[in-house]
Kinemage of the C-alpha trace (Angstrom):
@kinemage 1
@onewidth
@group {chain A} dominant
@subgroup {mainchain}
@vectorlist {calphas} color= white
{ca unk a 1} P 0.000 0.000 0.000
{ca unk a 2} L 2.941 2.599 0.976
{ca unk a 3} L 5.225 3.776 -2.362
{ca unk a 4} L 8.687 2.064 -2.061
{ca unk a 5} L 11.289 4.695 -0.218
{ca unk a 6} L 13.008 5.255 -3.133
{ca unk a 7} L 9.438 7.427 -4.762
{ca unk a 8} L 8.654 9.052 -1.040
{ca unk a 9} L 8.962 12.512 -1.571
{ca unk a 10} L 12.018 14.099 0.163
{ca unk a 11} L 11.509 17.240 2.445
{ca unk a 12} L 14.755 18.779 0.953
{ca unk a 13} L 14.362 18.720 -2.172
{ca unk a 14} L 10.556 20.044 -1.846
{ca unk a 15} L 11.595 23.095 -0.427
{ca unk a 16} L 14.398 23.522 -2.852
{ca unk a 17} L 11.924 23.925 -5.154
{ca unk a 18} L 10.068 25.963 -3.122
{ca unk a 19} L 12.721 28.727 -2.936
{ca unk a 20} L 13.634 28.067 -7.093
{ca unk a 21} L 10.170 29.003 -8.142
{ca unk a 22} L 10.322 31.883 -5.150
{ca unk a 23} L 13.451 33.215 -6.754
{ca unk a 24} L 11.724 32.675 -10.418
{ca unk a 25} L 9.195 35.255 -9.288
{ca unk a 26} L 10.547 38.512 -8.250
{ca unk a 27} L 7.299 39.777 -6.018
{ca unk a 28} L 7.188 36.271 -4.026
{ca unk a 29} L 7.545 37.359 -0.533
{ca unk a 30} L 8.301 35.091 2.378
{ca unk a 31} L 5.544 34.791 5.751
{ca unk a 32} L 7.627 37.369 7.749
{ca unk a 33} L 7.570 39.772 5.035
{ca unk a 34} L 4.273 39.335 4.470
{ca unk a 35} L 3.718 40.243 7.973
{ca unk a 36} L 5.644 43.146 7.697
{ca unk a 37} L 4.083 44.855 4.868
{ca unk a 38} L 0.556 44.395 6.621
{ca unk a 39} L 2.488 45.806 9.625
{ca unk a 40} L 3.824 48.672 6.826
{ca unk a 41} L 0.219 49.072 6.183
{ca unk a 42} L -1.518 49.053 9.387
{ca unk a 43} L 0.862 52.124 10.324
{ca unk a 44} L -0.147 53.890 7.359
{ca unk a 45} L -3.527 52.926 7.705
{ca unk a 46} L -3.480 54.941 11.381
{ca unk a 47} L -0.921 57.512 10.317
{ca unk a 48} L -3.526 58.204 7.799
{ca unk a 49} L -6.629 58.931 10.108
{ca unk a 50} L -5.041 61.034 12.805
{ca unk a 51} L -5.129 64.227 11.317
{ca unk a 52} L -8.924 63.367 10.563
{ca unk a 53} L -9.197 62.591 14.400
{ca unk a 54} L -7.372 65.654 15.233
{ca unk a 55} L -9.949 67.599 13.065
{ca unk a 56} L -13.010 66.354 14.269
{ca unk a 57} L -11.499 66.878 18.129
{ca unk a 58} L -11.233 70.575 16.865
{ca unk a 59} L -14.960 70.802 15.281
{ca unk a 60} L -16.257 68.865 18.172
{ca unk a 61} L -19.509 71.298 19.140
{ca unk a 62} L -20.505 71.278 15.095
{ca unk a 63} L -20.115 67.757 14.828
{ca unk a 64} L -22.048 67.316 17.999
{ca unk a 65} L -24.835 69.803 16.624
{ca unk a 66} L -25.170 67.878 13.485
{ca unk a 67} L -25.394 64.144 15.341
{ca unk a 68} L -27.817 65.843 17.773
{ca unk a 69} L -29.800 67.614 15.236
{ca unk a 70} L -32.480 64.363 14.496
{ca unk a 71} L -32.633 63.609 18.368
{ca unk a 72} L -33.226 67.668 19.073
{ca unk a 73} L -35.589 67.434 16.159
{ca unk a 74} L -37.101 63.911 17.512
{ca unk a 75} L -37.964 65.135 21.050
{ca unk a 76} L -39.669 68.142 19.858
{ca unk a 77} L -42.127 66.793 17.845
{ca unk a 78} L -42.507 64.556 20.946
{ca unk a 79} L -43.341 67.872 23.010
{ca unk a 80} L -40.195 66.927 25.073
{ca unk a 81} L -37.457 69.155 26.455
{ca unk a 82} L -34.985 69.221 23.532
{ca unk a 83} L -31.973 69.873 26.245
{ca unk a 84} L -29.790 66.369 27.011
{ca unk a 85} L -28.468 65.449 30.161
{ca unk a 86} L -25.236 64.534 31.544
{ca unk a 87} L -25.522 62.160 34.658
{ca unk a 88} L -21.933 61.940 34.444
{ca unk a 89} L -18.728 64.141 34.695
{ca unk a 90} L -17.404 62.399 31.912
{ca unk a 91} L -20.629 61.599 29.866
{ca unk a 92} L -20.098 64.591 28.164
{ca unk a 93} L -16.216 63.965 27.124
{ca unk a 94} L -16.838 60.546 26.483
{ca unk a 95} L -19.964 61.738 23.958
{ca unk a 96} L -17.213 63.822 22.608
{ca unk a 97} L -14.327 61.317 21.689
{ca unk a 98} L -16.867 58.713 20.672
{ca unk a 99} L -18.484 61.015 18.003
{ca unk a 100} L -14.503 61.975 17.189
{ca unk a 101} L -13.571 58.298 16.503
{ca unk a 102} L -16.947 57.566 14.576
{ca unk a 103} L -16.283 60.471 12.230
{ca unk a 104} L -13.050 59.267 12.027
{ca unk a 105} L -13.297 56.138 10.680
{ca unk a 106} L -16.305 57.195 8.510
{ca unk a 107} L -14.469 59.766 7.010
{ca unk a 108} L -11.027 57.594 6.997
{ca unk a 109} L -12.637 54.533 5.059
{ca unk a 110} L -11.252 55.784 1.525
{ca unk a 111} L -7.473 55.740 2.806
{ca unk a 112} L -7.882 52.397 4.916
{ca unk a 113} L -9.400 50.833 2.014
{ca unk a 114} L -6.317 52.089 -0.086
{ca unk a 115} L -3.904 50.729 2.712
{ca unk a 116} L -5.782 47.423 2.191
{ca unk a 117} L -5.825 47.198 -1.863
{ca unk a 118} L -2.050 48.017 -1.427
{ca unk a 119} L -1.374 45.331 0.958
{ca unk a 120} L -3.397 42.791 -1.372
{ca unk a 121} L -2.963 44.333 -5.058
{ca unk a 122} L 0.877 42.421 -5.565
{ca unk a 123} L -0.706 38.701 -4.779
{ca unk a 124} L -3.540 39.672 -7.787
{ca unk a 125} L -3.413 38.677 -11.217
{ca unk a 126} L -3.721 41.288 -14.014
{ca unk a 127} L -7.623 40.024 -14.752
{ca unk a 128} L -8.090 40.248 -10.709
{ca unk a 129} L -6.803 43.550 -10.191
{ca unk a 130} L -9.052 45.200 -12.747
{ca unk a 131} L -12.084 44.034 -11.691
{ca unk a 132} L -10.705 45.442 -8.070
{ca unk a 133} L -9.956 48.776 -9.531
{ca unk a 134} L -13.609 49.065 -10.100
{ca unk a 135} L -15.029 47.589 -6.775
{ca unk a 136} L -12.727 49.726 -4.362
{ca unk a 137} L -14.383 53.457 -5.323
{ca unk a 138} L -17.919 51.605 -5.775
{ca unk a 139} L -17.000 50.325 -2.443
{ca unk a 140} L -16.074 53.912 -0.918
{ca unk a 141} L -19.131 55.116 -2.721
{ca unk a 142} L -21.458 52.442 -0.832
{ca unk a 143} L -19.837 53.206 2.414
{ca unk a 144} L -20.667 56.988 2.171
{ca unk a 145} L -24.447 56.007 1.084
{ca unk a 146} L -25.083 53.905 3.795
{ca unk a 147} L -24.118 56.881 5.829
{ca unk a 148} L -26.380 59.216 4.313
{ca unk a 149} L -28.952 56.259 5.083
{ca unk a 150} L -28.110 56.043 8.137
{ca unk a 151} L -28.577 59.768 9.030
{ca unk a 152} L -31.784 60.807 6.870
{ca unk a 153} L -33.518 57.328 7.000
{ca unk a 154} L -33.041 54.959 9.758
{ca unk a 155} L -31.809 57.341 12.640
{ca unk a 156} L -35.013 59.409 12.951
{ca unk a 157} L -37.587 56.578 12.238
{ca unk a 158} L -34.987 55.124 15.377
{ca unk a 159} L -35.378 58.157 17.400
{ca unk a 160} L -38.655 58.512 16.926
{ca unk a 161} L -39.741 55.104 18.313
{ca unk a 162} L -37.275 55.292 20.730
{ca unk a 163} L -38.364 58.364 22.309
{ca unk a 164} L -41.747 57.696 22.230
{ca unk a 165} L -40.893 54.400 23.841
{ca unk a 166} L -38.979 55.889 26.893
{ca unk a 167} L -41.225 58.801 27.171
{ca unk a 168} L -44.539 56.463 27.596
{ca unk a 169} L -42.734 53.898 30.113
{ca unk a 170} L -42.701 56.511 32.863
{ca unk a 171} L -46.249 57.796 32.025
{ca unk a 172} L -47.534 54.249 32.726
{ca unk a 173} L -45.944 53.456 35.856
{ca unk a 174} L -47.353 57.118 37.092
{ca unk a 175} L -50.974 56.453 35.710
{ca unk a 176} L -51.111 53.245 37.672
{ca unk a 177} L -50.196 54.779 40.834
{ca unk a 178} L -52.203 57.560 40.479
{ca unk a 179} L -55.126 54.641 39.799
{ca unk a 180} L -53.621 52.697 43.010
{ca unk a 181} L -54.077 55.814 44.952
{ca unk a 182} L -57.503 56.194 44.149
């Protein structure tokens, strides 16, 4: 059932060939240097976004007003104070670096996705890489939509049912102690 030693394949000579066909092709990289150019590319990636962080860290209150604006508009059509709370000393500076990093990373999608495509684009063929070349704008494009969605669409129909919601829980418990009382 086993091949006779002499046709067993020897561990040598297989990765002999290995590093022949490696040297044949002159963009063959090795594991470790593939994990260095993702590591090349994961700085770049972050070096990339930081002056977008720094930015929105600077516009802060506009970027704030422009989140808030559906929730502001959401609570007034509710007949509810359109003033938020902060139950927390750091609610408010927490609200602040979370929209920061959100904007961020919406905003830095176009250069990440560039960071990726170079990372991936030498292990393509020619056939591959053109069909990529179209699906990485279409792809920045989408992103972008489905923030626009995401703003005009889904966050106030969100708002509004979650406002609504918290706003009625604490009229029920009242009416049925005022009921209980009577």
């Amino acid at each position: 059932p086993y091949p006779p030693p002499s046709r067993m394949p020897d561990p040598d000579s297989q990765h002999e060939s290995v590093e022949r066909s490696r040297l044949q092709d002159p963009r063959a990289m090795s594991f470790g240097e593939h994990l260095e150019e993702l590591r090349m590319r994961l700085i770049w990636a972050i070096l990339g976004v930081i002056p977008i962080f720094a930015a929105s860290l600077i516009f802060g209150n506009e970027l704030l007003a422009f989140i808030l604006k559906p929730a502001r508009a959401s609570l007034r059509d509710a007949k509810l104070p359109t003033d938020l709370l902060a139950t927390a000393p750091l609610e408010v500076l927490g609200a602040w670096l979370k929209v920061s990093g959100v904007i961020t990373v919406a905003l830095g999608v176009p250069w990440i996705i560039y960071q990726l495509w170079r990372f991936i684009a030498p292990g393509l063929y020619a056939h591959e890489r053109r069909f990529a070349k179209f699906l990485l704008p279409f792809s920045v494009f989408l992103s972008f939509l489905g923030l626009a969605f995401l703003y005009y669409v889904m966050l106030p129909a969100m708002l509004i049912f979650l406002i609504q919601f918290g706003a009625s829980v604490g009229q029920r418990v009242a009416e049925r102690r005022r009921c209980a009382i009577r």
